[in-house]
VOBA-1610 file (N, C-alpha, C; in pm, whole numbers, padded with zeros to 5 digits, always signed):
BEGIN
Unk+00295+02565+03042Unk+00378+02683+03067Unk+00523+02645+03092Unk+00514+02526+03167Unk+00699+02501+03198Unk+00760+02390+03150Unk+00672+02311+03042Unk+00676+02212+02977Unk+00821+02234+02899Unk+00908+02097+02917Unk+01033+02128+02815Unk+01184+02207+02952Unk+01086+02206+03032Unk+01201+02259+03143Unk+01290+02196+03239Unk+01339+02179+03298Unk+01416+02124+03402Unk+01413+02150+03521Unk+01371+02082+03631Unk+01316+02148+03722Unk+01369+02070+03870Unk+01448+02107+03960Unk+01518+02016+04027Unk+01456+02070+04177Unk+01360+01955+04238Unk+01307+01973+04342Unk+01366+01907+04468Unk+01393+01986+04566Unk+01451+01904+04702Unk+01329+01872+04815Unk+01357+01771+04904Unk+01242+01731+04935Unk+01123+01740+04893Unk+01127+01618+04822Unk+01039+01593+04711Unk+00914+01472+04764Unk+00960+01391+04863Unk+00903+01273+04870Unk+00766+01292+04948Unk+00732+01429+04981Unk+00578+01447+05080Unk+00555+01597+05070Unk+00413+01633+05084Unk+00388+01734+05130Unk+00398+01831+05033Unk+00454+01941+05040Unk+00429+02091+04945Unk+00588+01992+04841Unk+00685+01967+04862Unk+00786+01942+04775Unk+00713+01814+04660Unk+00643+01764+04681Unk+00587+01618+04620Unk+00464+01715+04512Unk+00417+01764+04594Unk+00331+01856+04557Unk+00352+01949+04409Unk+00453+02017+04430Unk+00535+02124+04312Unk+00553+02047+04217Unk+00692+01894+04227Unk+00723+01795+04174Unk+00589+01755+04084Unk+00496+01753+04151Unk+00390+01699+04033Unk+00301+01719+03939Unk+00304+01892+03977Unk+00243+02003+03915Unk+00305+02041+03769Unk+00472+02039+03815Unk+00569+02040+03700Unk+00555+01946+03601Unk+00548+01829+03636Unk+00528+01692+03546Unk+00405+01715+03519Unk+00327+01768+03527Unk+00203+01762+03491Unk+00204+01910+03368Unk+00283+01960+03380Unk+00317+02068+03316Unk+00356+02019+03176Unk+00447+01931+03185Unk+00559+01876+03098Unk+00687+01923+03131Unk+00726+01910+03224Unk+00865+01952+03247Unk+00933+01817+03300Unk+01058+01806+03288Unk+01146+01720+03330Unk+01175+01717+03435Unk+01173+01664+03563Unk+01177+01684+03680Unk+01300+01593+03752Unk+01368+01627+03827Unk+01490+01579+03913Unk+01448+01613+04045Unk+01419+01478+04132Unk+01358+01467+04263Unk+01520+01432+04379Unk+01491+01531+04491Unk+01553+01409+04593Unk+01519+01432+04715Unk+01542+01367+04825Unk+01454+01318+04917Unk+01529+01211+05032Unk+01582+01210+05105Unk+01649+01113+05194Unk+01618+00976+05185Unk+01461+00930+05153Unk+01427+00804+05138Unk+01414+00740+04993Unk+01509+00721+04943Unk+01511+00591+04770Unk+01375+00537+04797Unk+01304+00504+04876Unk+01158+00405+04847Unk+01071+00514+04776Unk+01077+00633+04897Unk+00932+00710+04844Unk+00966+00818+04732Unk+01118+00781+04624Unk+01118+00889+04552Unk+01076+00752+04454Unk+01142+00625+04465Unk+01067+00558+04353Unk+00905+00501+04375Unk+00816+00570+04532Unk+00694+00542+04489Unk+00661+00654+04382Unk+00709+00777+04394Unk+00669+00859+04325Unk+00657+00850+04171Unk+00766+00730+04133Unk+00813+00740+03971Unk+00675+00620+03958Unk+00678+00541+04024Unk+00570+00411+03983Unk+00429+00486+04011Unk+00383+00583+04048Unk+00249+00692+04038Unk+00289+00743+03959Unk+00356+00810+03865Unk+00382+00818+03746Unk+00447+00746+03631Unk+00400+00614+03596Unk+00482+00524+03503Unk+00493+00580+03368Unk+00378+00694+03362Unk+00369+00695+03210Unk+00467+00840+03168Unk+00476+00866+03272Unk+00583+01026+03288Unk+00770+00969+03277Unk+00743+00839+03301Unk+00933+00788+03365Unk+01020+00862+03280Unk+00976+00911+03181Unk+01133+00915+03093Unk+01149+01060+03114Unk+01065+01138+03196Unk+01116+01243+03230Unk+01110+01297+03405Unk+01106+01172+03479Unk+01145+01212+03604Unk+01307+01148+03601Unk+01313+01212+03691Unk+01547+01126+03739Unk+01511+01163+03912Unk+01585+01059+03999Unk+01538+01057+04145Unk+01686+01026+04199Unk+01698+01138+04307Unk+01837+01083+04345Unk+01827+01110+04504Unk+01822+00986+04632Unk+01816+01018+04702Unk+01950+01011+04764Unk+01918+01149+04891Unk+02045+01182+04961Unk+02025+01290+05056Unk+02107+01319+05142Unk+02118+01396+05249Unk+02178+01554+05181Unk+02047+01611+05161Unk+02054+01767+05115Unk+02146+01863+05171Unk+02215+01809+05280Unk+02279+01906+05366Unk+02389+01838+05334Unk+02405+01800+05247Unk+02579+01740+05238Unk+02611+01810+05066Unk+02707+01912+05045Unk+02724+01959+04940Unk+02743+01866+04790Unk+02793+01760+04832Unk+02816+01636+04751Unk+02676+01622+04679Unk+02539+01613+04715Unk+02399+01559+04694Unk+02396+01660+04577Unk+02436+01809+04639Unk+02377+01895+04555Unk+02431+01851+04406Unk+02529+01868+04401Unk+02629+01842+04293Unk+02587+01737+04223Unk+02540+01608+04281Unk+02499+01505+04238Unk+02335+01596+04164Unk+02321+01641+04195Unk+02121+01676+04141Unk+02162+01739+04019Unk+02254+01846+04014Unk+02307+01933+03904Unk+02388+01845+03828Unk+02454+01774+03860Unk+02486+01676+03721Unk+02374+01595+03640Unk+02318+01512+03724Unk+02223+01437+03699Unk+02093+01515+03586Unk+02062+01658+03625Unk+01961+01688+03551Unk+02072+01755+03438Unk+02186+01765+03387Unk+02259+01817+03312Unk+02284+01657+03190Unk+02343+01593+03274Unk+02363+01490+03200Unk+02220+01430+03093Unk+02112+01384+03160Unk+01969+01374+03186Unk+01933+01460+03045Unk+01883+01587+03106Unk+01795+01663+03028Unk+01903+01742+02978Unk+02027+01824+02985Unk+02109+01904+02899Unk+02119+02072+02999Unk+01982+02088+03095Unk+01993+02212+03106Unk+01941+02214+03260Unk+01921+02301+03364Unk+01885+02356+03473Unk+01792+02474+03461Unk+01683+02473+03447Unk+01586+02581+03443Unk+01541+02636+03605Unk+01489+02560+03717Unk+01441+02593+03753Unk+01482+02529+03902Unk+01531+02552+04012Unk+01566+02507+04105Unk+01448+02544+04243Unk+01379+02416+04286Unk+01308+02459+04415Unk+01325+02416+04558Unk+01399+02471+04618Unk+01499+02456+04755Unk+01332+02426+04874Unk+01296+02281+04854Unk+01161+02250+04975Unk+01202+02194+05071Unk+01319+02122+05099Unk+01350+02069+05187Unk+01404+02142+05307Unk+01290+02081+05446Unk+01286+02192+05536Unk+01168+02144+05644Unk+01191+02149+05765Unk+01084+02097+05854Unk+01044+02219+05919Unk+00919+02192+05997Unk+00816+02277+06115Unk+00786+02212+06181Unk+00818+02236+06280Unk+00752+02141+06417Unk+00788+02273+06492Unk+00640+02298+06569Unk+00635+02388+06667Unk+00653+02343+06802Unk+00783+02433+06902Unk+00826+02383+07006Unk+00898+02480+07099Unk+00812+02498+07206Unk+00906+02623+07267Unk+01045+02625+07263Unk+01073+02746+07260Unk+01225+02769+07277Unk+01286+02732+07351Unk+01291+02723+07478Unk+01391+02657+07569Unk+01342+02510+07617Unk+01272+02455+07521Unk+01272+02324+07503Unk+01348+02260+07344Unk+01390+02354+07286Unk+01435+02333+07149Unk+01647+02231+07246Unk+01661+02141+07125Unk+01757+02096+07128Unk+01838+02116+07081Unk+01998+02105+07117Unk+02101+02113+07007Unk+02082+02068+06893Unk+02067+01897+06922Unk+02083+01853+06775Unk+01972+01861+06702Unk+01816+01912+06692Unk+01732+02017+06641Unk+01786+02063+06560Unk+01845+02184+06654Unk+01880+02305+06571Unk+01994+02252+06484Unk+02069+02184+06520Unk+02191+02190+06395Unk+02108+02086+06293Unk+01967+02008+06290Unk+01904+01923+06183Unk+01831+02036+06135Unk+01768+02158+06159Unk+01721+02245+06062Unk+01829+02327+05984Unk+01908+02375+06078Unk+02026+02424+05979Unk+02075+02365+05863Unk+02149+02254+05861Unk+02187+02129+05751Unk+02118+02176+05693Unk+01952+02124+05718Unk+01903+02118+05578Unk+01839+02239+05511Unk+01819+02335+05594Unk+01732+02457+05556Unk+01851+02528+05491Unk+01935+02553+05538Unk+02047+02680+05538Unk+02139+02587+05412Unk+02228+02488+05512Unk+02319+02424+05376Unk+02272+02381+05302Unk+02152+02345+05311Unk+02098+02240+05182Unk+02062+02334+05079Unk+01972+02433+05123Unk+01963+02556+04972Unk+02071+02603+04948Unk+02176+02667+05045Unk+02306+02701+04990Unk+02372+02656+04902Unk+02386+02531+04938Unk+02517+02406+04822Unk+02391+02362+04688Unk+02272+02362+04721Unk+02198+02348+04626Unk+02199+02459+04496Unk+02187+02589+04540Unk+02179+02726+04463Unk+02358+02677+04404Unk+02417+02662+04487Unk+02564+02663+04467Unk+02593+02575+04308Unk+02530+02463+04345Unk+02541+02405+04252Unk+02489+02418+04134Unk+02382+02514+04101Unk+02319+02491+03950Unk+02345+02618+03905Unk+02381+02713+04036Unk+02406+02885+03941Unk+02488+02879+03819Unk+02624+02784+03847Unk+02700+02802+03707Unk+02630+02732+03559Unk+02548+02667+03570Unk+02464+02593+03452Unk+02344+02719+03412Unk+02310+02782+03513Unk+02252+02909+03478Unk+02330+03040+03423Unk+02407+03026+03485Unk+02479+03187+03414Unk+02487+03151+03291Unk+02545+03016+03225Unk+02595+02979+03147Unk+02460+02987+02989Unk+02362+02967+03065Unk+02209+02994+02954Unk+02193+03102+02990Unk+02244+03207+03085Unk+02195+03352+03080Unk+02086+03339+03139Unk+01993+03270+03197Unk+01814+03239+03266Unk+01824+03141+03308Unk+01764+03175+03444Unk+01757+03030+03535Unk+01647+03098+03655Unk+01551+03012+03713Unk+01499+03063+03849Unk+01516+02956+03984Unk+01517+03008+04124Unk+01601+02969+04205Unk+01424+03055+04309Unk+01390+02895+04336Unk+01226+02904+04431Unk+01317+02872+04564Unk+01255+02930+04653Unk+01285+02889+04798Unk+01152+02911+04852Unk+01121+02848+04913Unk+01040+02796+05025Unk+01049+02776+05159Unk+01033+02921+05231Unk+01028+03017+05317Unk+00924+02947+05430Unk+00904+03035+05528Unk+00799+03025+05613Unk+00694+03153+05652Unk+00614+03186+05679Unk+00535+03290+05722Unk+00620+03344+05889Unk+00586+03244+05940Unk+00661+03238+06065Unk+00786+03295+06066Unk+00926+03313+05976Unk+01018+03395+06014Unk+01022+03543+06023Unk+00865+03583+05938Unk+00863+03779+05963Unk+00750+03792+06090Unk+00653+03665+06104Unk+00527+03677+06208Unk+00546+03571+06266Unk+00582+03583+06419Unk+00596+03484+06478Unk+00464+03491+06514Unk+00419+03380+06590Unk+00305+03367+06660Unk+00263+03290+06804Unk+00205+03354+06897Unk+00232+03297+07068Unk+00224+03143+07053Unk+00052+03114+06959Unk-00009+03018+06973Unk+00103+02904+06897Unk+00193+02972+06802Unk+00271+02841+06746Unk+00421+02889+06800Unk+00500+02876+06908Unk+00611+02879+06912Unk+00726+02764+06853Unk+00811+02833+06737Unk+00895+02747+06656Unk+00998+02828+06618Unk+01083+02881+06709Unk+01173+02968+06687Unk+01320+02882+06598Unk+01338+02781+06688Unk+01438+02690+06573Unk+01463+02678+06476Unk+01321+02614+06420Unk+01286+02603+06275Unk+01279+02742+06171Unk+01253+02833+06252Unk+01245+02957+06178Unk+01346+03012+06223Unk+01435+03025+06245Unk+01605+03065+06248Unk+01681+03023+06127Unk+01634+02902+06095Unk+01689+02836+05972Unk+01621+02869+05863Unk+01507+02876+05809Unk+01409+02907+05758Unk+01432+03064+05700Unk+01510+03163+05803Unk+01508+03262+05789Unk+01609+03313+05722Unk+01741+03184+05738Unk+01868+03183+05648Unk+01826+03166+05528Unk+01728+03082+05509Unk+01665+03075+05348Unk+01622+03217+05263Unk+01522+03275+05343Unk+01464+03416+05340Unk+01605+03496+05319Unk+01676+03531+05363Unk+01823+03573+05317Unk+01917+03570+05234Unk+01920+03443+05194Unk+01984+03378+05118Unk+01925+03478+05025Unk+01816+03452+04941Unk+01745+03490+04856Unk+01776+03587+04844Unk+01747+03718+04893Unk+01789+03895+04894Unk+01899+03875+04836Unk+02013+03783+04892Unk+02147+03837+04834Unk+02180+03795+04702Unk+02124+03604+04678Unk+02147+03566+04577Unk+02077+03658+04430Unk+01954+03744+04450Unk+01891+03809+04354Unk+01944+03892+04288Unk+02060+03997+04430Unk+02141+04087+04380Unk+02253+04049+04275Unk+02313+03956+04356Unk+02449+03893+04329Unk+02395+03855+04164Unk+02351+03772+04111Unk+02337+03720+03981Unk+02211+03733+03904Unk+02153+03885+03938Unk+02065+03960+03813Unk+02096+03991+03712Unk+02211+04030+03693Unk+02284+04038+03559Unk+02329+03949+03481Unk+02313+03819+03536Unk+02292+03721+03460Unk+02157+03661+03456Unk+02043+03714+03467Unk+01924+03715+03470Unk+01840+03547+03525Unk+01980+03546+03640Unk+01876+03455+03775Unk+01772+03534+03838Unk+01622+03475+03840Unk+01518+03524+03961Unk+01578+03437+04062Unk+01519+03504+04200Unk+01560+03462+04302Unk+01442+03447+04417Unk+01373+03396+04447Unk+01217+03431+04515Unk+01223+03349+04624Unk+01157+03378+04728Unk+01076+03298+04848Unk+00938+03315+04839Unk+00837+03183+04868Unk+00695+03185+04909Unk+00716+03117+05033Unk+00626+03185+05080Unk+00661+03188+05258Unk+00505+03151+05310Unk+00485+03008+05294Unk+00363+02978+05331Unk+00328+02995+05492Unk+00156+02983+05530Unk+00118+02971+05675Unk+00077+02811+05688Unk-00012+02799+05732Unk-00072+02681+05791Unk-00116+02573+05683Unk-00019+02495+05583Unk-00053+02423+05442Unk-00165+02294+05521Unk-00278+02250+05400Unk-00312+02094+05453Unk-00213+01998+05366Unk-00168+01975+05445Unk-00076+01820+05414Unk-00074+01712+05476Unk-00066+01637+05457Unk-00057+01489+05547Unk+00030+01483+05650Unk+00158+01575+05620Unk+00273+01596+05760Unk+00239+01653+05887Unk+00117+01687+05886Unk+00079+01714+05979Unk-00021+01586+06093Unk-00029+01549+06018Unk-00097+01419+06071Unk+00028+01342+06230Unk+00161+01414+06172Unk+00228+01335+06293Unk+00239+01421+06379Unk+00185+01539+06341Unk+00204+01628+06469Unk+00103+01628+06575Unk-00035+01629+06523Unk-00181+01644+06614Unk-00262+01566+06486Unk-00384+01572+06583Unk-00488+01487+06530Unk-00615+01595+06432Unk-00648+01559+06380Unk-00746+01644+06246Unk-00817+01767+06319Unk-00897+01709+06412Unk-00970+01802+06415Unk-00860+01927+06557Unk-00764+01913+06614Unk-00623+02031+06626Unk-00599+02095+06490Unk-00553+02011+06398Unk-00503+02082+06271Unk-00655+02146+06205Unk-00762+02134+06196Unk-00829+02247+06091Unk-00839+02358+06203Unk-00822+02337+06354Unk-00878+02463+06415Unk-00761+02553+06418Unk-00630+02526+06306Unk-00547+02631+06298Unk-00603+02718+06194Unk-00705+02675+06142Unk-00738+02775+06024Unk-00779+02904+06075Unk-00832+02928+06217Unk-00852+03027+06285Unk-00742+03102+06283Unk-00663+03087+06274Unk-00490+03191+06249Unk-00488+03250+06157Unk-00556+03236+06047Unk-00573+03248+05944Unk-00722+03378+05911Unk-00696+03514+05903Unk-00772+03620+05876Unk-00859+03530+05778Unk-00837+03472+05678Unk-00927+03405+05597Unk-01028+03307+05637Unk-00957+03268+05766Unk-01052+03182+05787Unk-01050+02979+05764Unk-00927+02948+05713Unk-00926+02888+05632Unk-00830+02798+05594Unk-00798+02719+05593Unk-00631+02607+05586Unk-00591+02660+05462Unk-00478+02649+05405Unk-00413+02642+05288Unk-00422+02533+05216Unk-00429+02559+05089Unk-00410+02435+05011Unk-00269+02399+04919Unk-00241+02272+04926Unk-00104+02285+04821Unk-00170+02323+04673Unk-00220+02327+04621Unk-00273+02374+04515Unk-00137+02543+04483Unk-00227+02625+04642Unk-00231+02782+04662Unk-00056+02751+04656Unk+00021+02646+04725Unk+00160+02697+04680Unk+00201+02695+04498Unk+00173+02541+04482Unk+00210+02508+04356Unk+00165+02600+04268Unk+00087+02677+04288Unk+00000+02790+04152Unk+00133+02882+04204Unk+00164+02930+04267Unk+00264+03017+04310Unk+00417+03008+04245Unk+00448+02841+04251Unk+00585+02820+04197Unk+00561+02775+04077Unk+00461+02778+03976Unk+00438+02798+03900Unk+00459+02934+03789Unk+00386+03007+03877Unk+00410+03154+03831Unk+00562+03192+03815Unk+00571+03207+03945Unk+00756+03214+03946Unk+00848+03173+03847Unk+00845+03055+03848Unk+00913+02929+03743Unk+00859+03015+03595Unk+00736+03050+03567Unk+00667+03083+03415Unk+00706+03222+03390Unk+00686+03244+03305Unk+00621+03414+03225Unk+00599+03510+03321Unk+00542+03469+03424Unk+00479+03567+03534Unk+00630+03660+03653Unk+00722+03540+03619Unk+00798+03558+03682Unk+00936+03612+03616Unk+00936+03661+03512Unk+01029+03700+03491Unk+01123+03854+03509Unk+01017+03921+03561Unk+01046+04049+03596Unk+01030+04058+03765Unk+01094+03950+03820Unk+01090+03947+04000Unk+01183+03835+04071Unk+01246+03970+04074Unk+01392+03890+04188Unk+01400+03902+04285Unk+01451+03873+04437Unk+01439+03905+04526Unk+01371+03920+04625Unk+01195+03893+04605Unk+01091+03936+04696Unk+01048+03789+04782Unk+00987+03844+04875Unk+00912+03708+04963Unk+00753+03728+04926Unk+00698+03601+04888Unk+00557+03615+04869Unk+00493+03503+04971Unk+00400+03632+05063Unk+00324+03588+05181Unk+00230+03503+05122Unk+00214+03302+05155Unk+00049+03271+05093Unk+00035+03237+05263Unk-00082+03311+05310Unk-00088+03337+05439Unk-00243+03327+05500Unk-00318+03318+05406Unk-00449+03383+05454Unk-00432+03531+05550Unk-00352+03581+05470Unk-00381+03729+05567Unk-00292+03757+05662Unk-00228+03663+05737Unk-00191+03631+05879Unk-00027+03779+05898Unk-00021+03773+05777Unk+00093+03882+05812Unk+00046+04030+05747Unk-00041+04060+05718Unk-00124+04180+05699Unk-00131+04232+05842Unk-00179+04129+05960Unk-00234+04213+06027Unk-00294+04137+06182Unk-00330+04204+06291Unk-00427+04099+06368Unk-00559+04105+06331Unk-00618+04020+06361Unk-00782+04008+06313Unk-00873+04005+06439Unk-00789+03971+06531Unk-00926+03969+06665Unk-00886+04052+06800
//
């Protein structure tokens, strides 16, 4: 479906961003990774040796407008075009509020808020310019449903600049037929969680979950899939809950 595309993923090196990144290549699409750590964007290329000539890896600090610029050249120079931009870079760590820190909050900002900003910033003009381009953000559940049991107001302050971003950027450049979307996952299984609590803490969040049930990266990547494909071409602007339910409603 997105084979032949260009597809420039931020935080790429773990978790739901590594995740997308590989779904795409597995797609056939050309992929442009970056990621703060140069080791784990080139473990990523050596798990794919036989893909190399269409990954490009550029690591750097997402919150510095310079990186962005660097990703949008790189997949221009590279592959010729910018199809598909997915803004993943972005942390959760749940932590009461008046235990939250300054320099916290200004490390989710950077990267949540400036980093999609200067990121979108950078590839819109390579999009207007083909008339089609889509622009994924990767939201949280947590900025429309907070929840007692997970307090993370920080992280979802920033998170929520993302969720925003989006509304406006959809308006702003529909007429040049940018989509503009958030998936706003709940409780993903990923390995990043492993530094937070121990296994059996993390599946008993599946109870948060009306379904019953952890998330899988699968349930995102089928999502930014769609978006990115055919499915998505008639949807700008919206947030799509993958939630198990959790913002439908209470369950108990």
């Amino acid at each position: 479906m997105n084979s032949n595309k260009t597809i420039i993923i931020t935080g790429a090196s773990s978790g739901i961003g590594k995740a997308i990144a590989q779904d795409f290549l597995n797609q056939g699409a050309n992929i442009v990774i970056n990621a703060r750590s140069e080791d784990k964007l080139e473990d990523f290329v050596n798990q794919n040796a036989d893909c190399r000539s269409r990954i490009r890896i550029y690591a750097g600090d997402i919150a510095k407008k310079a990186t962005s610029q660097a990703l949008a050249d790189l997949a221009l120079e590279q592959f010729g075009s910018i199809d598909v931009l997915v803004n993943n870079a972005g942390e959760f760590v749940p932590k009461p509020f008046l235990q939250a820190t300054e320099e916290e909050l200004d490390s989710y900002f950077a990267t949540a808020v400036k980093g999609s900003y200067f990121a979108s910033q950078s590839v819109i003009p390579a999009m207007i310019k083909q008339s089609d381009g889509c622009i994924i953000n990767i939201g949280s559940m947590w900025v429309e449903h907070p929840l007692e049991a997970t307090p993370c107001s920080a992280s979802q302050v920033a998170k929520g600049g993302m969720h925003t971003l989006t509304r406006h950027l959809a308006i702003e450049f529909a007429a040049n037929n940018i989509r503009v979307n958030t998936i706003a996952p709940a409780v993903i299984d990923t390995p990043l969680y492993d530094n937070l609590m121990n296994r059996e803490q993390f599946e008993s969040l599946a109870n948060l979950h009306p379904l019953r049930k952890l998330g899988k990266l699968s349930d995102i990547t089928a999502w930014a899939s769609h978006l990115a494909g055919d499915g998505g071409r008639f949807v700008t602007g919206q947030t799509f809950f993958v939630d198990g339910g959790i913002t439908a409603g209470a369950h108990t």
